[in-house]
C-alpha positions as CSV (number, residue, x, y, z in Angstrom):
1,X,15.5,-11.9,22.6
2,X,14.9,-8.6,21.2
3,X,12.8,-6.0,22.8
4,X,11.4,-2.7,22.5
5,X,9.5,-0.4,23.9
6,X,7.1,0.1,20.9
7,X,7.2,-2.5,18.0
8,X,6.2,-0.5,14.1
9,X,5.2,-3.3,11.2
10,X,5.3,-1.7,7.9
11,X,7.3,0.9,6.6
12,X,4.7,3.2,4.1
13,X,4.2,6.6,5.3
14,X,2.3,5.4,8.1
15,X,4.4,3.2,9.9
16,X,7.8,5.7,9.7
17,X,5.7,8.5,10.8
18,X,4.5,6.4,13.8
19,X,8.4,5.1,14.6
20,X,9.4,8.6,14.6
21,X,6.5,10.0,16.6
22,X,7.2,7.4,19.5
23,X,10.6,7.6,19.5
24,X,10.4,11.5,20.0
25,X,8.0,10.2,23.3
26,X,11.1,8.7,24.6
27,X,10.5,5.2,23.5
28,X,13.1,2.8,22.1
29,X,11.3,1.5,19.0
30,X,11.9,-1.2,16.5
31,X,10.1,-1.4,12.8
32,X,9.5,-4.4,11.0
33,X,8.7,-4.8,7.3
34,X,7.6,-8.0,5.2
35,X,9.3,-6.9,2.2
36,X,13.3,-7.0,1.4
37,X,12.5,-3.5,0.6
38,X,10.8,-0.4,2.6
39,X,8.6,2.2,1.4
40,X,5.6,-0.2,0.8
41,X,2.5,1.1,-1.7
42,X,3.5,5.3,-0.2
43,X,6.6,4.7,-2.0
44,X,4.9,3.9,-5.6
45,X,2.3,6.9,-5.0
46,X,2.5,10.1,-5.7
47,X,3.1,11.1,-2.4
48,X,0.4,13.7,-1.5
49,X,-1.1,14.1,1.5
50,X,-4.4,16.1,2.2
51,X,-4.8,18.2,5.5
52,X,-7.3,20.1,6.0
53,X,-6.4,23.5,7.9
54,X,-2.7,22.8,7.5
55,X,-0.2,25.4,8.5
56,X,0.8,26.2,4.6
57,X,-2.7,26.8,3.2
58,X,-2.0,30.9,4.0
59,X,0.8,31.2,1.4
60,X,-1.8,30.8,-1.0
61,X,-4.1,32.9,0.8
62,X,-7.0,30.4,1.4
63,X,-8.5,30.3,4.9
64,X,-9.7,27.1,6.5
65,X,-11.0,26.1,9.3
66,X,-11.9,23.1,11.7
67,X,-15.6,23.8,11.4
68,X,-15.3,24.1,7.9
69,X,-13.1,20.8,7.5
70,X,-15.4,18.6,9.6
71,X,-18.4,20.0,7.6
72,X,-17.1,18.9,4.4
73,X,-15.8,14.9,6.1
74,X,-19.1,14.8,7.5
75,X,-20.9,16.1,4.5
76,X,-19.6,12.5,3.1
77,X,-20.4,10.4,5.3
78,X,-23.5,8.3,4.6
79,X,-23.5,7.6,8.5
80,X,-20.2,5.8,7.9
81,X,-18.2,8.4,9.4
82,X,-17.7,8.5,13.3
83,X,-17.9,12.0,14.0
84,X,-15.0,11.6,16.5
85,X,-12.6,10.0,14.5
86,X,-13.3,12.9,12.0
87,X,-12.6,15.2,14.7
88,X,-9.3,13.7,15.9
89,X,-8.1,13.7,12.3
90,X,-8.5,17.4,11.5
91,X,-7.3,18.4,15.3
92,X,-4.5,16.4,14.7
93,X,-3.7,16.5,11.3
94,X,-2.0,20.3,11.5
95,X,0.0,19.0,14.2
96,X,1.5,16.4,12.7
97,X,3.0,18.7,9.7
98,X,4.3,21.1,12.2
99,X,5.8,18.1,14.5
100,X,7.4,16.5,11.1
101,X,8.6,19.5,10.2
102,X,10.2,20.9,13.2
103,X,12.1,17.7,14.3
104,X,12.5,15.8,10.5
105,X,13.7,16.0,7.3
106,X,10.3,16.2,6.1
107,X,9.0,19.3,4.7
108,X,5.8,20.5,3.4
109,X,4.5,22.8,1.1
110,X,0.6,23.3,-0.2
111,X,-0.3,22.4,-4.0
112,X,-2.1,25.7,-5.0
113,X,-5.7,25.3,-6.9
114,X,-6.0,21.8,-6.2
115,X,-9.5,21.1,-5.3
116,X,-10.8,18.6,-2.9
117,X,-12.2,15.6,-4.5
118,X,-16.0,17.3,-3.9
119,X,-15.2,20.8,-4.1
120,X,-18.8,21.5,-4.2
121,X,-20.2,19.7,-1.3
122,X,-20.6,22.4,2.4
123,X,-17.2,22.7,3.6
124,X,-15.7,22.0,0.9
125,X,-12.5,23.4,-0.8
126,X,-13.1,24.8,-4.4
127,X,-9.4,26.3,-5.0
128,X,-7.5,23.5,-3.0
129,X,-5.0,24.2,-0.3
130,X,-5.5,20.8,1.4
131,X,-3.3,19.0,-0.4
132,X,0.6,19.3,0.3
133,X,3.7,17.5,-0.5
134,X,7.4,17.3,-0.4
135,X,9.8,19.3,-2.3
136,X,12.3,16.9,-3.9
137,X,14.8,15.1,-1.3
138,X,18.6,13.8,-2.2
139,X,18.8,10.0,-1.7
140,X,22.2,10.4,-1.5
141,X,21.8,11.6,2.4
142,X,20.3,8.2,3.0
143,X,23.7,6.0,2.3
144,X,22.8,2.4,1.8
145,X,19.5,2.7,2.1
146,X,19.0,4.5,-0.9
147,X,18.8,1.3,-2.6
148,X,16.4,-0.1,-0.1
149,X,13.7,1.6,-1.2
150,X,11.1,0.0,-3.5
151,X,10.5,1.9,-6.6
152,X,7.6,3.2,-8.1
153,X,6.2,1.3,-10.9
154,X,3.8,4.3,-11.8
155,X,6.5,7.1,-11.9
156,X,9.5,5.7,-14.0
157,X,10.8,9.0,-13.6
158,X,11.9,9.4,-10.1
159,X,13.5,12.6,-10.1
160,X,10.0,15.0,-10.7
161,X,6.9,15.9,-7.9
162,X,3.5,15.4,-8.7
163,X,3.0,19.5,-9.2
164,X,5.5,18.6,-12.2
165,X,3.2,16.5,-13.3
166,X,-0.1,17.3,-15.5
167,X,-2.4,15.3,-12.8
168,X,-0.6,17.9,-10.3
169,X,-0.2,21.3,-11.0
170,X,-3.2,23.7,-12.5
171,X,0.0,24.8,-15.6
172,X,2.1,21.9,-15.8
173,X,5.5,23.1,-15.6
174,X,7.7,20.0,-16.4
175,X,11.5,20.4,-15.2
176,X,13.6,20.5,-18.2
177,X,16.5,18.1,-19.4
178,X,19.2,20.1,-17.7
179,X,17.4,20.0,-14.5
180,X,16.5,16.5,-14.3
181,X,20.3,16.2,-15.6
182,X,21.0,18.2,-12.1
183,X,18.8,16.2,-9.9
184,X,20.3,12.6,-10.8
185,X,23.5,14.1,-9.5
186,X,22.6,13.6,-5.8
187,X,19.8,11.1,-7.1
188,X,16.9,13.6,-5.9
189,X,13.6,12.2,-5.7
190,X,10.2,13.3,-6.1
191,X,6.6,12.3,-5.4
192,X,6.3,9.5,-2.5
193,X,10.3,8.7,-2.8
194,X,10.7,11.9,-1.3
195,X,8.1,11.7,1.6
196,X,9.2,8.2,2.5
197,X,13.0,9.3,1.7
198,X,12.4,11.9,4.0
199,X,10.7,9.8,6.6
200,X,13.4,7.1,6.1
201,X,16.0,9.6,7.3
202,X,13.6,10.8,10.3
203,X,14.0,7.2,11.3
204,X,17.4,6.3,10.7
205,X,18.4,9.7,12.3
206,X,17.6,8.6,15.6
207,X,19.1,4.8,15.2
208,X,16.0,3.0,14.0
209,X,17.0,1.0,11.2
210,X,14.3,-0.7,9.6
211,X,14.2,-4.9,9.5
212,X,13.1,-6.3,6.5
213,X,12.1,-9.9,5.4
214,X,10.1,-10.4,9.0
215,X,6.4,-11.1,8.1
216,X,4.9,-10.9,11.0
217,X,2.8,-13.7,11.8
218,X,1.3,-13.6,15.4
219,X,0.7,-11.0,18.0
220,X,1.7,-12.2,21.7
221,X,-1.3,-11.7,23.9
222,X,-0.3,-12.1,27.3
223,X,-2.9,-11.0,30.3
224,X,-5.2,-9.2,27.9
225,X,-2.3,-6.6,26.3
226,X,-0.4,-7.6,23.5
227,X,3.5,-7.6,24.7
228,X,5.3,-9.2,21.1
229,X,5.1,-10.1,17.9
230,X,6.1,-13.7,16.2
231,X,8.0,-13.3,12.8
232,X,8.8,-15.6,10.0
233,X,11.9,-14.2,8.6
234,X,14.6,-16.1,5.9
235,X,16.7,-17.3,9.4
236,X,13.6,-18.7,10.9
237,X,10.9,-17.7,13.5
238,X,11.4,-15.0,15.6
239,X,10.0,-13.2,18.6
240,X,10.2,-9.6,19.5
241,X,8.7,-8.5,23.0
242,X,7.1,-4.8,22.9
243,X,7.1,-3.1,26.4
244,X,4.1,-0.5,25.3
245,X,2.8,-1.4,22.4
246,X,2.4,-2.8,18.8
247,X,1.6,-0.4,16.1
248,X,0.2,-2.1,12.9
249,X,1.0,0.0,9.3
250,X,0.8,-3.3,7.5
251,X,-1.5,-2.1,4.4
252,X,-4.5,-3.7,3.4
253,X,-5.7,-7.1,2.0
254,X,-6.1,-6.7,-1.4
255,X,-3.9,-9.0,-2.5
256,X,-5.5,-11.8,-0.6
257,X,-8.3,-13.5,-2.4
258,X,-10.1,-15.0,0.6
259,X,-10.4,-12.1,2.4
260,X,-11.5,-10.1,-1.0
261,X,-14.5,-12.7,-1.2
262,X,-14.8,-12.4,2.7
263,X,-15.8,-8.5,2.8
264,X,-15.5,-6.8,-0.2
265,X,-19.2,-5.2,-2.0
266,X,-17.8,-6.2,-5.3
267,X,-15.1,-7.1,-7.7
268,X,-11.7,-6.0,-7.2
269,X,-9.7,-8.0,-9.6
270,X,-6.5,-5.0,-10.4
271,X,-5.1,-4.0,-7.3
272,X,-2.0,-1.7,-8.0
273,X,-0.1,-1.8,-4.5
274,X,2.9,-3.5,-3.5
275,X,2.0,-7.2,-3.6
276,X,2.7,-8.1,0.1
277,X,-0.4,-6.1,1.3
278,X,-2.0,-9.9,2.3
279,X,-3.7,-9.0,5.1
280,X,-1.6,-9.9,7.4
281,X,-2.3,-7.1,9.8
282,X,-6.3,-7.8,9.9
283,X,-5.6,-11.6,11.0
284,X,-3.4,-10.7,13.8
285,X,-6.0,-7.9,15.2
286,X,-9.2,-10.3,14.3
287,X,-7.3,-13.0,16.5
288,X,-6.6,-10.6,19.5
289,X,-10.7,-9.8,19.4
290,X,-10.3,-6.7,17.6
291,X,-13.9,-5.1,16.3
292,X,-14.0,-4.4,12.7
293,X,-15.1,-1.6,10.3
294,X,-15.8,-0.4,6.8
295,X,-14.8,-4.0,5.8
296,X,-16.3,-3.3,2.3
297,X,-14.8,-0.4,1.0
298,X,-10.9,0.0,-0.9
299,X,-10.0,3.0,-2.2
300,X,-11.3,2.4,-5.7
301,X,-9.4,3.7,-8.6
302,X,-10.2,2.4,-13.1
303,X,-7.2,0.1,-13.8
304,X,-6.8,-1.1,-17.5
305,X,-4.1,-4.4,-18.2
306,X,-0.9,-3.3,-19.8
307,X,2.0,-5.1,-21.0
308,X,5.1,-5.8,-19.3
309,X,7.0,-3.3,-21.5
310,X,4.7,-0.3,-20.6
311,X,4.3,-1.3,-17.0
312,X,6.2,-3.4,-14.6
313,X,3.3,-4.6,-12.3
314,X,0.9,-4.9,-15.9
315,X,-1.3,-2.5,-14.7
316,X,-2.1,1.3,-15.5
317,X,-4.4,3.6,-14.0
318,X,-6.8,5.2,-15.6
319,X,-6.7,8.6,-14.2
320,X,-6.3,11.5,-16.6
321,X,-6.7,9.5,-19.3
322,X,-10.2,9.4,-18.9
323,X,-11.2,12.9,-18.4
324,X,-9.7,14.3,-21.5
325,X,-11.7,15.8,-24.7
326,X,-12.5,13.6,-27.5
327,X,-12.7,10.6,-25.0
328,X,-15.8,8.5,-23.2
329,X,-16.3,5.1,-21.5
330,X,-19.0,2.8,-22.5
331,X,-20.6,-0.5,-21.3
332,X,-21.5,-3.2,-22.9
333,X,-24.6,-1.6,-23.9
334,X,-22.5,0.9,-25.8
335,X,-23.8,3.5,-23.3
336,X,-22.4,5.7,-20.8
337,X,-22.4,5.1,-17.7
338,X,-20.9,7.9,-15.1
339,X,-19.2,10.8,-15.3
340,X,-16.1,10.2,-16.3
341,X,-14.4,12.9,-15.2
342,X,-15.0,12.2,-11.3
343,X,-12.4,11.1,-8.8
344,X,-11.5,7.7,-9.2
345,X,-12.4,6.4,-5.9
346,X,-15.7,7.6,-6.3
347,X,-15.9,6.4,-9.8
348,X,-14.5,3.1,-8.9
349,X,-18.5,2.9,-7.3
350,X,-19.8,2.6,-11.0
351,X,-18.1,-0.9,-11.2
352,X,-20.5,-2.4,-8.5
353,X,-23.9,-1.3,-10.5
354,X,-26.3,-4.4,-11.1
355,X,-28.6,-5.2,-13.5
356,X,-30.7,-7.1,-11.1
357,X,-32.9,-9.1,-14.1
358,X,-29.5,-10.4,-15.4
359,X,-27.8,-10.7,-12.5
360,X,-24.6,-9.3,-13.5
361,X,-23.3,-6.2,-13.5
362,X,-24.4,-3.7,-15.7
363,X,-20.8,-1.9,-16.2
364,X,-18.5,-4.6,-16.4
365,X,-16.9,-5.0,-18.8
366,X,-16.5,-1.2,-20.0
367,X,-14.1,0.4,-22.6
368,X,-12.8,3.7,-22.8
369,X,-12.9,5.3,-26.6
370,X,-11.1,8.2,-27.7
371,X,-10.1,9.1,-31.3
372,X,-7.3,10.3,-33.3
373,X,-7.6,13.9,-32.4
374,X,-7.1,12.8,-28.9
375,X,-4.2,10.5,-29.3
376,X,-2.2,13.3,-31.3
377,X,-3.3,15.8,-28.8
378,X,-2.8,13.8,-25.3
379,X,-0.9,10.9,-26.2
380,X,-1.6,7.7,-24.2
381,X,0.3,5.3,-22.0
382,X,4.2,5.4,-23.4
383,X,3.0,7.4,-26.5
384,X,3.3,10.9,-26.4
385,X,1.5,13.7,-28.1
386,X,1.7,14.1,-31.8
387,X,1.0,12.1,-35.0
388,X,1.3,8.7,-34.6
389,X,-1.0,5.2,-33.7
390,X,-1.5,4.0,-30.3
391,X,0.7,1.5,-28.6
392,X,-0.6,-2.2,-30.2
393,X,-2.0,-3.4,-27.3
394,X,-4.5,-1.0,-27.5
395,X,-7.5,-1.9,-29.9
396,X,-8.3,0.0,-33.1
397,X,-10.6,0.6,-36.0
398,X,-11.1,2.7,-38.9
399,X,-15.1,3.8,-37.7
400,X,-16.9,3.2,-35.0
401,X,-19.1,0.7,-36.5
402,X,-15.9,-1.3,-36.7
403,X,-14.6,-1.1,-33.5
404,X,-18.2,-1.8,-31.8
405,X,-17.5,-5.5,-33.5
406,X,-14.2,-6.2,-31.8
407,X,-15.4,-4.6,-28.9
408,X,-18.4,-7.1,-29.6
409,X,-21.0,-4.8,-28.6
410,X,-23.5,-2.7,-30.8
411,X,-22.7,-0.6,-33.4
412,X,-25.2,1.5,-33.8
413,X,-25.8,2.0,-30.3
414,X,-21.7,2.9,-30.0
415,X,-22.6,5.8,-32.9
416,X,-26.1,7.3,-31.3
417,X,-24.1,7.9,-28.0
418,X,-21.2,9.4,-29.8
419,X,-23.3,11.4,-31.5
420,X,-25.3,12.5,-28.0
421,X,-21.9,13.2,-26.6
422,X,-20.7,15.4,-29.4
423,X,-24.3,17.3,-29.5
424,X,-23.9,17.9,-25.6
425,X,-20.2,19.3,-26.4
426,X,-21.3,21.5,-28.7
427,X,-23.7,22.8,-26.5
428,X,-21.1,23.1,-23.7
429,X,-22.6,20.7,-20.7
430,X,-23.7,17.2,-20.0
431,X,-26.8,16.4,-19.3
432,X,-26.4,13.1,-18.9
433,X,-24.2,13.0,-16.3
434,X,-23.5,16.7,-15.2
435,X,-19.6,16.2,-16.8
436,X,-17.7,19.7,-16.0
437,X,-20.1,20.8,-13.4
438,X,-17.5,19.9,-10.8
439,X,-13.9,22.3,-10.4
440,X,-12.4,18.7,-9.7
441,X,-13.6,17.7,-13.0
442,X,-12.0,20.9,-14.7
443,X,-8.9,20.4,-13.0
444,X,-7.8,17.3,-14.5
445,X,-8.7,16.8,-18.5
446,X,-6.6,19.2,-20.9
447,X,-3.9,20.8,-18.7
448,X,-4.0,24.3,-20.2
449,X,-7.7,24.7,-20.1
450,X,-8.1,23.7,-16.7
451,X,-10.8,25.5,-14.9
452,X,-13.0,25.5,-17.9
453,X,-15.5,22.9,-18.8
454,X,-13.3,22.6,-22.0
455,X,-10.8,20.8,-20.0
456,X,-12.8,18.0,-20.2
457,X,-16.1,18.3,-22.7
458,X,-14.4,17.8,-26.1
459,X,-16.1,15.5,-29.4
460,X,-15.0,12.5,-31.0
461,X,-14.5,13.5,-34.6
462,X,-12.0,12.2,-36.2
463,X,-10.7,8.1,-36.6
464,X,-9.0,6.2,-36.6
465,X,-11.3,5.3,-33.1
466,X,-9.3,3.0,-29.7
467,X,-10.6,1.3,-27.3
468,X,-9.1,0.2,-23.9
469,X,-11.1,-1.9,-21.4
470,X,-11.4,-0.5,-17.8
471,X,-10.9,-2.4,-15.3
472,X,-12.0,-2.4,-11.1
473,X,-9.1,-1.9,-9.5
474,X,-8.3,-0.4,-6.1
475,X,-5.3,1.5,-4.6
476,X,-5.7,-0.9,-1.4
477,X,-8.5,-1.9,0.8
478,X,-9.2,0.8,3.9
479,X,-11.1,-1.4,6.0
480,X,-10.0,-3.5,9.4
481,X,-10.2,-3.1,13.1
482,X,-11.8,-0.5,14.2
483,X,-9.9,2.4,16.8
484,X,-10.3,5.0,19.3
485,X,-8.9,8.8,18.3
486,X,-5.7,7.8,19.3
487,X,-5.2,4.6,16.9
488,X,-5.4,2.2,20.0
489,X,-7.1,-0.8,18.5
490,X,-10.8,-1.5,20.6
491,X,-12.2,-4.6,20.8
492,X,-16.1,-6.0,20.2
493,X,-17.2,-4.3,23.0
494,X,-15.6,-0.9,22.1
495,X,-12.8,-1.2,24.9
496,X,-9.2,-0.2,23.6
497,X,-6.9,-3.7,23.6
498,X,-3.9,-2.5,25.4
499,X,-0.9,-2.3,23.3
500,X,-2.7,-2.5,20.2
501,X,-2.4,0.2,17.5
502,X,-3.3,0.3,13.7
503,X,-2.8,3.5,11.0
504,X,-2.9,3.5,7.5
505,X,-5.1,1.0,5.2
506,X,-4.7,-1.9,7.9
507,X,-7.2,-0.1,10.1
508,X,-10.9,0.7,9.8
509,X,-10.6,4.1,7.4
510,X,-11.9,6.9,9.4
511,X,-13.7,8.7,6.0
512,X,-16.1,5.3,5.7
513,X,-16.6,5.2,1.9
514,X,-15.5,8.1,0.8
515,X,-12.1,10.0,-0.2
516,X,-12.0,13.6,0.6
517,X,-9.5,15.4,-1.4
518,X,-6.1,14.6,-3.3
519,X,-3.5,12.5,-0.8
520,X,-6.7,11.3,1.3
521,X,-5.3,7.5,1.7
522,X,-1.7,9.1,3.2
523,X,-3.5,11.6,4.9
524,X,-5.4,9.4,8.2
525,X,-2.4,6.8,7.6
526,X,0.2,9.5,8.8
527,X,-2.1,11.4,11.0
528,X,-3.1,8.3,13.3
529,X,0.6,6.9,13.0
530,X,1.4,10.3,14.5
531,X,-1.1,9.3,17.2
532,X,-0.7,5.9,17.7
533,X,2.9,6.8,18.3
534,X,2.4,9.5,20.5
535,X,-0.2,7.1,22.3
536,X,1.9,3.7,22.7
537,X,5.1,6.6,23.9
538,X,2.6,7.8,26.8
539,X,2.3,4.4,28.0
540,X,6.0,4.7,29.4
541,X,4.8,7.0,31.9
542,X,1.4,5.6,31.9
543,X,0.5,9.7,30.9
């Protein structure tokens, strides 16, 4: 029978951090993933991570501060954030960079200007600095496993980072043909195939060589402690005793309808993670008496349905798409509805609206329209910039009279809040719904007017008009057993279940509803993998 000292499930961003963290505390640890490849949903992202106060925020020269952080988490919080957790996440989130850093592969460097996802809130972070990510990373240090990473539906191109990227860098400076030409060489890698490359290599640098194809299916709760875990694997059931602990990095359960119906406030019908988040992780910590938390919330994020061609999982974000000039979404009222512009966890809260008298709700289904102007200027989905139509899956009309009837709402309505739109442009701000009042909403739109409300306040004026519904979708679900500040897993009287540890989108999110800044879902997942590692280690000695 196999036995460790520390037992990992999952292998996102989370989970390898955690392996690594425990086996630097002297434990012999073994990691488990459900998939037949590792990486998880950190793999397919774009691999930011926001730290507050992090050691590289001085090369831009901003200052930070832990008072400053924990004004701007709590500033969020609704009375959903424990003030604790918050702390232990900006103690320990510096530490963590400088403890990756030092003893892995993984390095670190701060994305300049990119605000915080409410810049304006106290505390808050105006000209970024808490956001970082990896430089690019050469698969061809991690021998076979190269291929053993899943790859990112989202970025076909896996040899660019996320400040090459429009979404990423205030100037997007794209790397040019000869230098992606030089990157394929030793298969370089950018955005979250560099931080879980890099976290990969951490591992398998000190002998910890993942297992996939074992969904675990039971913990082993023996004397109040959980000692093991039960696996299904393609060979058959198997169990592996932990010494110290079990450390849960399993992902969420947005995947899982039941458990959708079970908790969630409202529809969540595009998830765009890796399709073995199940829930598999909550079951196994509700059956050991684990408490629960934030069971209603994902991280939220506008999903329109693609074709195959265009996206391999069907699905495509709307992200930047939707904060451009010359583009608005609508309702079926032919209203709008939210500020478009605002970051898509927080706008993924617009989905949920009712209209109580009709029982349904008021903003499903909804449509984004831009025009011809916009399509030439941005491009969308697999078409880029220049003259041209849109891809035919998306829907189009000469007017937009016309494309109110396939859309199958009101025509006239469509027109008067075009019209509004276009006035409110003109007049440089939006009344309505306070669109470019926000430095996050002027640093995504039009890439080289970011900073300006022109980034993202531009007219319709020019068809032919498209219109592609929006979707609720969700990056994963972030809520599930509550912890202490170092990960352990409590139960429903608060007391820590010994051996029991959970980081990433498995375990109760420590920001309640909200999302704090670009990279806030890898963020807590690698900062309490750091400490449940460091925790379930201490155990050895009993420290």
């Amino acid at each position: 029978m196999q036995e460790y000292d520390v037992i990992v499930l999952g292998t996102g961003a989370a989970g390898l951090t955690a392996a690594i963290t425990a086996a630097e505390g002297g434990a012999s640890v073994g990691v488990f993933e459900k998939a037949d490849k590792v990486g998880g949903t950190s793999a397919w992202s774009g691999g930011q991570v926001w730290i507050p106060n992090n050691p590289h925020m001085g090369d831009h020269g901003i200052a930070d501060s832990r008072d400053k952080a924990l004004t701007y988490i709590m500033s969020l919080s609704r009375d959903m954030i424990d003030p604790k957790l918050a702390e232990s996440y900006v103690d320990a989130g510096p530490e963590m960079v400088r403890f990756l850093e030092e003893r892995t592969p993984v390095q670190f460097y701060s994305v300049k200007d990119m605000p915080d996802y409410h810049p304006e809130f106290p505390g808050g972070s105006p000209k970024g600095g808490r956001t970082i990510e990896c430089p690019i990373y050469p698969y061809d240090e991690l021998g076979d496993w190269a291929a053993r990473v899943t790859p990112s539906p989202y970025y076909p191109n896996p040899h660019i980072t996320m400040s090459e990227t429009p979404l990423g860098k205030s100037v997007p400076q794209p790397a040019s043909d000869e230098e992606i030409a030089r990157r394929k060489i030793r298969n370089e890698r950018g955005c979250g195939q560099a931080l879980i490359g890099r976290l990969l290599k951490g591992c398998l640098d000190r002998g910890i060589e993942p297992f996939t194809e074992h969904a675990a299916k039971e913990l082993i709760l023996e004397d109040g402690a959980i000692t093991g875990v039960i696996f299904a694997t393609p060979d058959g059931e198997k169990t592996v005793r932990a010494r110290k602990g079990v450390i849960l990095a399993t992902g969420g359960f947005e995947w899982n309808d039941d458990l959708k119906r079970a908790f969630l406030r409202g529809p969540l019908t595009h998830q765009v993670s890796i399709q073995t988040n199940t829930g598999d992780g909550l079951k196994m910590a509700m059956k050991a008496g684990a408490m629960l938390g934030n069971m209603r919330e994902a991280w939220w994020t506008p999903v329109a349905s693609v074709p195959k061609e265009e996206n391999s999982m069907e699905r495509m974000m709307i992200m930047g798409q939707r904060t451009m000039p010359g583009g608005i979404m609508v309702n079926r009222k032919a209203r709008r509805f939210t500020n478009e512009a605002a970051n898509y966890n927080a706008f993924g809260a617009a989905f949920h609206v009712e209209d109580v008298a009709k029982f349904e709700y008021e903003n499903i289904p909804s449509w984004l329209i831009f025009d011809q102007h916009y399509l030439e200027t941005y491009g969308f989905g697999m078409l880029q910039a220049g003259p041209g139509e849109a891809p035919d899956w998306v829907m189009r009309a000469p007017s937009l009279q016309a494309l109110a009837d396939k859309l199958g709402i009101d025509g006239d309505a469509l027109e008067k809040t075009v019209e509004r739109w276009n006035a409110n442009c003109a007049e440089g701000h939006d009344p309505d719904f306070g669109r470019g009042e926000s430095a996050f909403d002027c640093w995504w739109g039009d890439p080289y007017k970011k900073g300006t409300k022109a980034a993202t306040l531009g007219p319709l004026v020019r068809g032919p008009y498209y219109a592609v519904e929006v979707c609720s979708g969700a990056l994963g679900t972030k809520g599930g057993p509550q912890t202490d500040v170092h990960g352990n897993v409590v139960d429903i009287d608060g007391n820590p279940i010994p051996g029991l540890y959970a980081a990433g989108n498995v375990m109760a999110s420590p920001f309640g509803m909200t999302y704090g800044g670009p990279g806030g879902t890898l963020g807590p997942g690698m900062v309490f993998g750091y400490l449940s590692g460091k925790h379930a280690a201490a155990r050895l000695t009993n420290r």
